[in-house]
N, C-alpha and C positions, 0 to 999 in steps of 0.2 A: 397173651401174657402181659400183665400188666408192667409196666418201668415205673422205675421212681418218680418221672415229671410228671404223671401224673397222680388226682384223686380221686376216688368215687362221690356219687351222686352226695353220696350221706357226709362224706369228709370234706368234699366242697361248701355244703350247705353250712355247717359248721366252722368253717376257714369263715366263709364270708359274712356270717352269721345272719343268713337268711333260711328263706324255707326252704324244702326239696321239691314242694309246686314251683317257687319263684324260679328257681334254677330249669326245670323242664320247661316252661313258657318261655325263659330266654332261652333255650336252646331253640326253642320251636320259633319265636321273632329275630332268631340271627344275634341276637346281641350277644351269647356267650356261645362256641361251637362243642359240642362233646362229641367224644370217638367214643365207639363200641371195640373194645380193646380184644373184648372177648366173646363178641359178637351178639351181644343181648344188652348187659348193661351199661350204663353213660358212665365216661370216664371222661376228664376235664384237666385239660396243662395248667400248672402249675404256675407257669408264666402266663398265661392267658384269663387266671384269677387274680394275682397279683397285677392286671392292668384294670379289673376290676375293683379290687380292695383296695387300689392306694390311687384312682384315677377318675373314677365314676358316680356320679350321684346319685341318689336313692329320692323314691316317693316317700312320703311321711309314715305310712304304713310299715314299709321295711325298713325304715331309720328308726322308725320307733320300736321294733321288736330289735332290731342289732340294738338299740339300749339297754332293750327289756324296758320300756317303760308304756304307759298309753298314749296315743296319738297326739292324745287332748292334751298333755302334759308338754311333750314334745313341741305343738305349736305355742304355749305358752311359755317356755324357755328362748323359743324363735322373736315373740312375739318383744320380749324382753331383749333380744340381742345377746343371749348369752350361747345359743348356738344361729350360726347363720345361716339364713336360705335363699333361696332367689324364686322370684315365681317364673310359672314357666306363659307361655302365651296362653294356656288354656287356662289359667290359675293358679294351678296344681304349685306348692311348697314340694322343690328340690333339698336336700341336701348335699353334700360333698361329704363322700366318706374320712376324708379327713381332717375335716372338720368334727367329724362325731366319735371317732377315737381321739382327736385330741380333746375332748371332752370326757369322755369317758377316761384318759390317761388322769385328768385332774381333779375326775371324783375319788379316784385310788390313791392320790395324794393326799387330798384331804381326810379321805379315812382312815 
């Protein structure tokens, strides 16, 4: 039976505004845990998103679709310092996800 603290695969993906592959690969590397509520499909606390949506950083990839925009775009806003990232030892451009809603809060302002 499902409870309210949690979401499904698909309402997750959408809360956090990635894919529902990203979401099963984190389930499968430990970084995000889902219960089987109902003993088949992933189900994912609500508290346990919310330390991902307001705590966690993103690859470029899934920063750039939580935008909707292209990668290439994406490092070029980085590039300029109007969103910030940090690299990581391998290379890779991090994000912080809040950093990319407060960007996004001030493209909806200007609109």
């Amino acid at each position: 039976m499902k409870s309210a603290q949690y979401l499904s695969i698909s309402h997750s993906a959408e809360y956090l505004k990635v894919s529902i592959d990203t979401l099963r690969i984190w389930d499968k590397k430990g970084i995000l845990k889902a219960e089987r509520l109902d003993g088949k499909n992933r189900y994912f606390k609500i508290k346990d998103l919310d330390k991902i949506k307001y705590g966690q950083s993103l690859l470029i990839t899934d920063a750039a679709n939580k935008l909707g925009i292209p990668a290439a775009t994406l490092r070029k806003l980085s590039d300029k310092k109007i969103i910030p990232s940090k690299a990581e030892k391998n290379g890779y451009r991090i994000f912080n996800i809040k950093d990319l809603d407060r960007f996004l809060t001030n493209q909806k302002k200007q609109t």
